[in-house]
C-alpha positions as CSV (number, residue, x, y, z in Angstrom):
1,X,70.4,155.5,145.8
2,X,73.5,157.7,145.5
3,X,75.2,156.7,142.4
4,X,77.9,159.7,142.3
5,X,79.9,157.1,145.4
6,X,78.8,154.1,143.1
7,X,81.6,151.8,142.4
8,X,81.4,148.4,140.7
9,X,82.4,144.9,142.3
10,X,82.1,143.7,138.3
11,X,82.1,144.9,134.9
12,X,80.6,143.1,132.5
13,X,78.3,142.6,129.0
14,X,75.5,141.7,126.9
15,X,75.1,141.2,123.7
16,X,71.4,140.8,121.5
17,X,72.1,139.5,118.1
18,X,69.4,140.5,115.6
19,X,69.2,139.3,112.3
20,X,65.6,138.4,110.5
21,X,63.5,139.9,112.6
22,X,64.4,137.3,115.6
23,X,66.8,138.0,118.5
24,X,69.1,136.0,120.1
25,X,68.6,134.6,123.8
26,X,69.6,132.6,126.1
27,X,68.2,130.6,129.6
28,X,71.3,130.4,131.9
29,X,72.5,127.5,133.2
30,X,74.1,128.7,136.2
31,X,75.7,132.2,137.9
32,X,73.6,135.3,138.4
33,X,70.0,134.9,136.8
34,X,70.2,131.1,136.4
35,X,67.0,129.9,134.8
36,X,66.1,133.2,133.6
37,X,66.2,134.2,130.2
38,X,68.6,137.1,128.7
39,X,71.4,137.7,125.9
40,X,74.6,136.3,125.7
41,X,77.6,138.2,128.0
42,X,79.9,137.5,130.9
43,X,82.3,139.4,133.2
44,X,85.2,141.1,132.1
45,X,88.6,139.4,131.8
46,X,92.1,141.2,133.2
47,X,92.8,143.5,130.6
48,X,89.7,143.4,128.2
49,X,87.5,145.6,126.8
50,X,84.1,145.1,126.6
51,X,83.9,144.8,123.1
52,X,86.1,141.5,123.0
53,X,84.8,140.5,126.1
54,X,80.9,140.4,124.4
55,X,82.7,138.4,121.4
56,X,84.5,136.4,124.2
57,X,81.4,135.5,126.2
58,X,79.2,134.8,122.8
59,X,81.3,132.4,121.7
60,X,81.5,130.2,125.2
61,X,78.0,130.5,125.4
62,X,76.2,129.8,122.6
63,X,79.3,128.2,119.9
64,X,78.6,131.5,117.8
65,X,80.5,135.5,117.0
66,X,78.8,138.2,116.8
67,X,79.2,140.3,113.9
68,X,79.1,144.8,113.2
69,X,78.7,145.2,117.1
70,X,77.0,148.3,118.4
71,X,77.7,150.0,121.5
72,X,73.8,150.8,122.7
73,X,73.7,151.3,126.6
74,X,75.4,151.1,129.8
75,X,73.6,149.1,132.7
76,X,74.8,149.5,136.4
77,X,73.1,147.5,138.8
78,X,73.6,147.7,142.5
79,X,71.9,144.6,144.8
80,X,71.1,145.3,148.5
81,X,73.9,142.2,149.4
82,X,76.2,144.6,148.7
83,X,77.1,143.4,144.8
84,X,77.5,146.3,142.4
85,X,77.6,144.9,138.6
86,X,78.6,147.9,135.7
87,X,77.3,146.3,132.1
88,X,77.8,147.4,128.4
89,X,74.9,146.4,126.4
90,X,75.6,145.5,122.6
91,X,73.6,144.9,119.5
92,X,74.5,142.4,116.5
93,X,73.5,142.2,113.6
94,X,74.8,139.2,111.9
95,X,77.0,136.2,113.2
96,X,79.0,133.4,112.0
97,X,78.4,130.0,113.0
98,X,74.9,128.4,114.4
99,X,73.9,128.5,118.1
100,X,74.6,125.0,120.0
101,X,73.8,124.5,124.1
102,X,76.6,124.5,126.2
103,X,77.3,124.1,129.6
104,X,76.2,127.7,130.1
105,X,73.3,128.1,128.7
106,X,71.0,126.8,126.1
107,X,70.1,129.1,123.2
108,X,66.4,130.6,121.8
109,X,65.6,132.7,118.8
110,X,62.6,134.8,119.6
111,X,60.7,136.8,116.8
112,X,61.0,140.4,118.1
113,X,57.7,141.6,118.7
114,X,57.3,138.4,121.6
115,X,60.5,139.1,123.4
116,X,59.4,137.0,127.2
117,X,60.1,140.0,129.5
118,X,58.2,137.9,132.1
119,X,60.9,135.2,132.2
120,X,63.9,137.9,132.4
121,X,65.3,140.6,134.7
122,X,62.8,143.2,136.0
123,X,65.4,145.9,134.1
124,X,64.9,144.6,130.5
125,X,61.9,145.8,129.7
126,X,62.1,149.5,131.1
127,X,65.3,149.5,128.4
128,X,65.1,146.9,125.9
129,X,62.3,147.6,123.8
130,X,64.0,150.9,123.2
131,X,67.7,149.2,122.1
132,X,65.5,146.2,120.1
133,X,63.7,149.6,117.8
134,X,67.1,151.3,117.1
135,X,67.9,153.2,120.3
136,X,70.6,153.8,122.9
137,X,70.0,154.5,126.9
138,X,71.8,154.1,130.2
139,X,70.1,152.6,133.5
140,X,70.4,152.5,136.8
141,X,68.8,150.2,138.9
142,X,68.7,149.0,142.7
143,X,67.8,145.4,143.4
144,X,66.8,143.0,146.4
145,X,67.7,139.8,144.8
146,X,65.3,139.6,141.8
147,X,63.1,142.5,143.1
148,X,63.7,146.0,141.3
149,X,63.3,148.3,144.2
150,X,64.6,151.7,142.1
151,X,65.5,152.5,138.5
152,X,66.8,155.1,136.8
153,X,67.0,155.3,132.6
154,X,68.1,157.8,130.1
155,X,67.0,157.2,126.3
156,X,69.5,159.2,124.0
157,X,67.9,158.8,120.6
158,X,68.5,156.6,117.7
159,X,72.1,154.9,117.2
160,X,73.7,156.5,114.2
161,X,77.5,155.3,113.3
162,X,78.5,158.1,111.4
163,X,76.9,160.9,114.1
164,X,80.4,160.8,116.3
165,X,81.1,160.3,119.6
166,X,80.2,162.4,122.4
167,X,82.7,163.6,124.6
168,X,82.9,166.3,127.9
169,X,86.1,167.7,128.3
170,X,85.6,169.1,132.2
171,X,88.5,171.5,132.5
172,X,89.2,173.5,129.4
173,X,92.9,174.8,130.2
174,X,96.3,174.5,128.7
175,X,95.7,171.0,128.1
176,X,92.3,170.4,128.0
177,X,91.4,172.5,125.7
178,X,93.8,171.3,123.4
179,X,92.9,167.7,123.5
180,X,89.5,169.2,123.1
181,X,89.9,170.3,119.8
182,X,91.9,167.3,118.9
183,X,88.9,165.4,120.0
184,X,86.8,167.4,117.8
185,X,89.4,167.7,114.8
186,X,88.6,163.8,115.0
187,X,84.8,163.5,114.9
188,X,83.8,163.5,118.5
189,X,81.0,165.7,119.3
190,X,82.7,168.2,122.0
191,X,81.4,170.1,125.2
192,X,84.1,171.8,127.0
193,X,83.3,172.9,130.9
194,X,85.1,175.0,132.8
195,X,84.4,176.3,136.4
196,X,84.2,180.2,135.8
197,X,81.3,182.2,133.9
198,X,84.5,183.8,132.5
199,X,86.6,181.6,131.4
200,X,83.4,180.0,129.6
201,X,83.0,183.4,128.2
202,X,86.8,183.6,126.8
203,X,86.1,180.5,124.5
204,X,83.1,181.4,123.1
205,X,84.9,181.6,119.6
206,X,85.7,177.7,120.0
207,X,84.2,175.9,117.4
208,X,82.2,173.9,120.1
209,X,80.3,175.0,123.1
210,X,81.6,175.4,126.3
211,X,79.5,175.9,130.4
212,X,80.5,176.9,133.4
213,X,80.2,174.4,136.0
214,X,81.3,173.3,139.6
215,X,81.9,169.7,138.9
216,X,82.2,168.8,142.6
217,X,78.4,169.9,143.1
218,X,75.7,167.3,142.2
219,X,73.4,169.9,141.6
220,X,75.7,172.6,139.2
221,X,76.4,169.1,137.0
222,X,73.2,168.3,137.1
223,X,71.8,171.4,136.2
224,X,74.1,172.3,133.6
225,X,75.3,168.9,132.3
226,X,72.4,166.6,133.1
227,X,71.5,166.3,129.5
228,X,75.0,164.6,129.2
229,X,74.0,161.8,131.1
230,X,75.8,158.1,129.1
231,X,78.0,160.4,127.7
232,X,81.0,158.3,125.3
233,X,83.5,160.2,127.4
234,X,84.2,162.0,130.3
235,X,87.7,163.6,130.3
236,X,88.1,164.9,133.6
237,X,91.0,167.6,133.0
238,X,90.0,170.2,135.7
239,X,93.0,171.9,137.8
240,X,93.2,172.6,141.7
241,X,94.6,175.5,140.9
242,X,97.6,176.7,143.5
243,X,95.1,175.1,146.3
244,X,96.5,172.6,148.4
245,X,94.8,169.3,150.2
246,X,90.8,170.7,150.7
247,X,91.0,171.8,146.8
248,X,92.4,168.6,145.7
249,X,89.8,166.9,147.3
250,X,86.9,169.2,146.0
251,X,88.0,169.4,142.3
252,X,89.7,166.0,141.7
253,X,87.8,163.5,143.9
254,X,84.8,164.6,144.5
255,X,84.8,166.2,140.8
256,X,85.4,162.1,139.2
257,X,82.6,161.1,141.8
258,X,80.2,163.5,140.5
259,X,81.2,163.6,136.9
260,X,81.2,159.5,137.0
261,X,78.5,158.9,139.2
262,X,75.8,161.5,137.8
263,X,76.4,161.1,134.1
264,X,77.6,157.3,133.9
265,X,80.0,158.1,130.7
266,X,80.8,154.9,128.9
267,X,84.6,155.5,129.4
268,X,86.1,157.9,132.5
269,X,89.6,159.3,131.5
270,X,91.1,161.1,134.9
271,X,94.8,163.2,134.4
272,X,96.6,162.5,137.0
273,X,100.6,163.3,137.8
274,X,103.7,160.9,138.0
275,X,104.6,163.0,141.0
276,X,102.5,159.8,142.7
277,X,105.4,157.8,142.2
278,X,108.2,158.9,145.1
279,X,110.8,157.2,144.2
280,X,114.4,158.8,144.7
281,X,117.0,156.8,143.6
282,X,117.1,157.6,139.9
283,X,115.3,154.1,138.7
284,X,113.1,153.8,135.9
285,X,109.3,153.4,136.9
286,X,106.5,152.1,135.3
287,X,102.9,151.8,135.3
288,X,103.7,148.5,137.9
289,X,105.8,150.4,139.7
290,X,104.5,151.7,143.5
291,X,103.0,154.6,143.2
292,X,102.9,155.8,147.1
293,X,103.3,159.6,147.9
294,X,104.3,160.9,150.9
295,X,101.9,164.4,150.7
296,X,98.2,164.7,151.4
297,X,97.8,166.2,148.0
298,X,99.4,162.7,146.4
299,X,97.2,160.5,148.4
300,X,94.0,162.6,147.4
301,X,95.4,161.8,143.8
302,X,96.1,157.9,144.2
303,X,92.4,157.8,146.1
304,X,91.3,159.6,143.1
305,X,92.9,157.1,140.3
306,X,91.5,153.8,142.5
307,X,87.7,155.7,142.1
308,X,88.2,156.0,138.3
309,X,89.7,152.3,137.8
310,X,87.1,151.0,139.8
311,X,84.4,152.4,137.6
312,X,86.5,150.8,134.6
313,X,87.9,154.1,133.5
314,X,91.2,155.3,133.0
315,X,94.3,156.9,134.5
316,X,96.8,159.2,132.4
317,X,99.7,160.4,134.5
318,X,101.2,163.1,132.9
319,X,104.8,164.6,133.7
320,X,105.5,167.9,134.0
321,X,104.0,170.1,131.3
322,X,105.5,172.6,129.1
323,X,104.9,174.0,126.3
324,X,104.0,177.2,124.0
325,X,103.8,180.2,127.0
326,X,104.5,177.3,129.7
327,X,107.5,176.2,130.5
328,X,109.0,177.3,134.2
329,X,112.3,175.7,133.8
330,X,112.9,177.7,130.5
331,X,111.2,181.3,132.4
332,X,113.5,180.6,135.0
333,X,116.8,179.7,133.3
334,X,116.7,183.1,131.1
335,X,115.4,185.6,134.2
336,X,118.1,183.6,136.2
337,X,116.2,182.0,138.6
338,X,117.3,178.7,137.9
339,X,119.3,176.8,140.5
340,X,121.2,173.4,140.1
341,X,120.1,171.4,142.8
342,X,122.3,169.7,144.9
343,X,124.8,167.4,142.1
344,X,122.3,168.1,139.7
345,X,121.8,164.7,138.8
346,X,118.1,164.5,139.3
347,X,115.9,163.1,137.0
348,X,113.4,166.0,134.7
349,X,110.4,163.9,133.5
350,X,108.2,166.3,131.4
351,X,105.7,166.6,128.3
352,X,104.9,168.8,125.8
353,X,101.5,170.6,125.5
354,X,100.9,169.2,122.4
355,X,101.7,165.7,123.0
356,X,99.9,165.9,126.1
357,X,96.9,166.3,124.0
358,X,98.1,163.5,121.3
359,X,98.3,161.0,124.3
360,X,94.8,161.7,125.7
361,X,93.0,161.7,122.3
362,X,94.9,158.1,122.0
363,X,93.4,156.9,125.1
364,X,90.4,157.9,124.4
365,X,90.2,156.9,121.2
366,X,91.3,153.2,122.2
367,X,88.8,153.4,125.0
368,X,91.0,151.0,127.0
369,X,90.9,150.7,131.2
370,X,94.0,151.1,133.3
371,X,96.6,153.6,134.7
372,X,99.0,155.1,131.2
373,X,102.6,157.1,132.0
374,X,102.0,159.9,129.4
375,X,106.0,161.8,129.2
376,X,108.6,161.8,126.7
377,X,110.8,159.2,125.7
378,X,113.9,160.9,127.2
379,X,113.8,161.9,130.8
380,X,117.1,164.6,131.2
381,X,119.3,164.8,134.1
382,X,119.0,168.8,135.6
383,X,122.7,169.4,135.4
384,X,123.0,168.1,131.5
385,X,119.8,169.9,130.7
386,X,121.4,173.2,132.2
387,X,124.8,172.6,130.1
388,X,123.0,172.0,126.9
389,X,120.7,175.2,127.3
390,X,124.4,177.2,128.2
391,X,125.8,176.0,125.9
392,X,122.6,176.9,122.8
393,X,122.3,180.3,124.4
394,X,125.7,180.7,125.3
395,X,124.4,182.2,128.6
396,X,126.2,181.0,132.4
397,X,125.7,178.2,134.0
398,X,123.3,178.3,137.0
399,X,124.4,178.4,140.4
400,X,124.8,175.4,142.8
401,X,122.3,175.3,145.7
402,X,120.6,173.1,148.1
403,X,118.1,170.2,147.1
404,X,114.4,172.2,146.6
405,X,112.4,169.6,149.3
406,X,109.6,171.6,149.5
407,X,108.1,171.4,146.3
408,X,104.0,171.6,145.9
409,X,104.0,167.3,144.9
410,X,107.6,166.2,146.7
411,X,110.3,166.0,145.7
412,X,111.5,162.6,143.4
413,X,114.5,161.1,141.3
414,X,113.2,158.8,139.0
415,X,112.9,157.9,135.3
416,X,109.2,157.5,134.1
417,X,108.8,155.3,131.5
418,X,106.1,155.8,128.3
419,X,106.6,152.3,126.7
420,X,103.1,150.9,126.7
421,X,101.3,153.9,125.9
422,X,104.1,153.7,122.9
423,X,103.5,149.8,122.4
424,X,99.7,150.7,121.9
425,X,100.7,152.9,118.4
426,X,101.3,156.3,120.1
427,X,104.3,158.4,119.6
428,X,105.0,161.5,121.3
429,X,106.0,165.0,118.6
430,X,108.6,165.6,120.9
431,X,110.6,163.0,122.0
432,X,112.5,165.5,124.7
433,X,112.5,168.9,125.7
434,X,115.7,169.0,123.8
435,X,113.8,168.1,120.5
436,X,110.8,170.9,121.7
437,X,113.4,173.5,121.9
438,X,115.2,172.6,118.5
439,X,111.5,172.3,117.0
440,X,108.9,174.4,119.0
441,X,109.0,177.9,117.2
442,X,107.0,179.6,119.9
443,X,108.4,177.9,123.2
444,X,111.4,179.9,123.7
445,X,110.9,183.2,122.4
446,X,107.4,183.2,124.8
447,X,110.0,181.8,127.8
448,X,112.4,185.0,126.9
449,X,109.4,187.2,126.9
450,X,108.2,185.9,130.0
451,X,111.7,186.1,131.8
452,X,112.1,189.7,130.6
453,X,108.7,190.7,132.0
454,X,109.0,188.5,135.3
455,X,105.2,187.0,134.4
456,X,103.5,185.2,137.1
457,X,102.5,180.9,136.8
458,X,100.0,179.7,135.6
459,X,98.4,177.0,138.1
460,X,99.8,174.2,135.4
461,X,103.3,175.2,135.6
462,X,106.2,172.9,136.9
463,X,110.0,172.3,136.3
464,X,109.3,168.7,135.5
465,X,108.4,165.8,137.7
């Protein structure tokens, strides 16, 4: 079985209540496993987590809530019919209310030690046991109806609330390694990957380790991030580079299918661009909004984002980044490079480094499923953007010119909006590059520096989306 092309038709839960040495169970009523016996848990509803989902399900089930839920394992399950199921196992340890039969399923306590594996899934005894004494695992497992025909399982030690969650940051660079340490500044437990012996070498005075590894090879992640396997989260951060369609496919495709399918993290977080959205007529978009680019390199990055939110990950698509050493538009206005396009009244949607960072630590933090717009609050016309820097640096205008078509991603007008990353409780440093210049000590005199010595781009580097 190839899990690294996995991809769920479900996502869904259990959830074992323990409390006096008994453990809650169930025999279903009806759906998958009817007449069997197993814990409480359901599918996923639009827009829920797992964690309200298990609470959710419990409560339809059996009449009860499940109280202090643990996160212990991840269960995917794919069935020779073609029906792929991805499952969050809990643990309980106390509830409120008493267990009553419903039309679902009829409730058992069993004492601990006579758990009746015979009467369950094939699965729940290679894992079970393990969650039941303490412990946390992730399984795979291929099934002809009720007949387990392959299994996979990982046991990761005991459960320990305080010990942090793990995370693998694969691409340590401008912005990855900054949410990195965020993540770390926070309590997760941090590896950072890169794909160069070098560049692993350069951080080797981070505060956390960091490997070298080609994540689009099953057997480089395998070999040098097996061990990582049910990882909390997978932040997959890596850059293409200045490579075009081939690259994009290599490093962000197949890199979420390996990183995703070999490890199985309990939450996938992919960066993607709002370059995917080709609008041109100035409108605001939003995460609803259609999100169809013309360019190979687009498409690879909308087949990319369907992989991830298929798995029950996330999308973050991030506007043009600036930042400390980074920031193209400003490089190009003070060598002058810088070019008004057309009537200049095309939309600049960018982000700072920094907030960048703040966004992703938020997502991952709130572990929540979906596609995010992470930008400022205040996308700026070119041609305004040009007068206000004139008139700051009292340095000319740029030129007029023709519209710049050819750029890497396409070229778009649009207005990208960051409201419901905002309405989820996160707020960007810098509400506009205006505010970044005003604020950000280092950001111009780097720019000036840069200009004056005609640096070349980093592989991050845009003008803005």
């Amino acid at each position: 079985m190839d899990w690294t092309r996995w991809k769920p038709s479900e996502r869904a839960n259990l959830c074992f209540i323990v409390k006096n040495g008994r453990v809650l169970l169930i025999r279903k009523k009806r759906g998958l496993g009817a007449g069997k016996i197993n814990a409480p848990g359901g599918k996923l509803e639009p827009g829920e987590t797992a964690l309200q989902a298990a609470i959710r399900e419990t409560q339809e089930e059996v009449g009860v809530t499940p109280l202090h839920l643990e996160e212990r394992g991840l269960l995917r399950f794919q069935f020779i019919d073609g029906y792929s199921l991805n499952c969050v196992v809990f643990l309980a340890s106390d509830l409120e209310g008493e267990p009553i039969s419903t039309a679902e399923a009829d409730p058992l306590w069993v004492d601990l030690a006579e758990v009746p594996y015979h009467e369950m899934w094939a699965d729940d005894k290679e894992w079970l046991p393990t969650v039941l004494a303490g412990g946390t695992f992730t399984g795979s497992f291929l099934f002809d109806g009720e007949k387990m025909l392959e299994k996979a399982v990982s046991f990761h030690g005991p459960y320990h609330a305080d010990a942090g969650r793990s995370a693998l940051v694969a691409g340590c660079g401008f912005v990855g390694l900054a949410t990195a340490r965020l993540l770390q500044a926070a309590g997760w437990r941090v590896t950072g990957c890169t794909h160069s012996a070098d560049s692993a070498a350069a951080l080797a005075g981070e505060s956390f380790p960091v490997v070298a590894c080609d994540i689009s090879s099953e057997a480089s992640v395998g070999e040098v991030l097996g061990g990582h396997h049910g990882v909390d989260l997978v932040l997959h951060c890596a850059s293409s580079g200045k490579g075009g369609a081939d690259a994009y496919r290599s490093v962000y495709f197949r890199g979420a299918q390996v990183l995703g399918g070999l490890l199985a993290p309990r939450y996938l977080l992919f960066t993607s661009s709002t370059s995917v959205y080709a609008q041109v007529s100035g409108e605001w978009v939003t995460e609803l909004s259609p999100a169809e680019p013309p360019r190979e390199t687009g498409k690879i990055l909308r087949e990319t984002e369907e992989w991830v939110l298929a798995q029950g990950g996330a999308v973050a698509r991030l506007a043009g980044i600036y930042g400390p050493g980074r920031s193209v538009l400003l490089r190009k206005y003070f060598s002058g490079e810088a070019v008004i396009e057309g009537d200049g009244r095309r939309w600049i949607n960018q982000i700072h480094r920094d907030d960048a960072a703040s966004g992703l630590l938020h997502l991952a933090q709130l572990g929540l499923p979906g596609v995010f717009n992470l930008g400022d609050s205040s996308p700026a016309e070119q041609r305004s953007l040009y007068e206000w820097l004139a008139v700051k640096f009292g340095l000319a205008l740029p030129p007029e010119g023709p519209v710049n078509t050819e750029r890497k991603r396409g070229w778009t007008h649009k207005q990208v909006s960051n409201k419901r990353l905002r309405e989820l409780g996160w707020e960007p440093r810098y509400s506009s590059f205006f505010s970044a210049v005003e604020s950000d000590a280092e950001l111009v005199p780097l720019a000036q520096a840069q200009a004056a010595s005609q640096s070349s781009l980093k592989p991050e580097d845009g003008t803005g989306d």
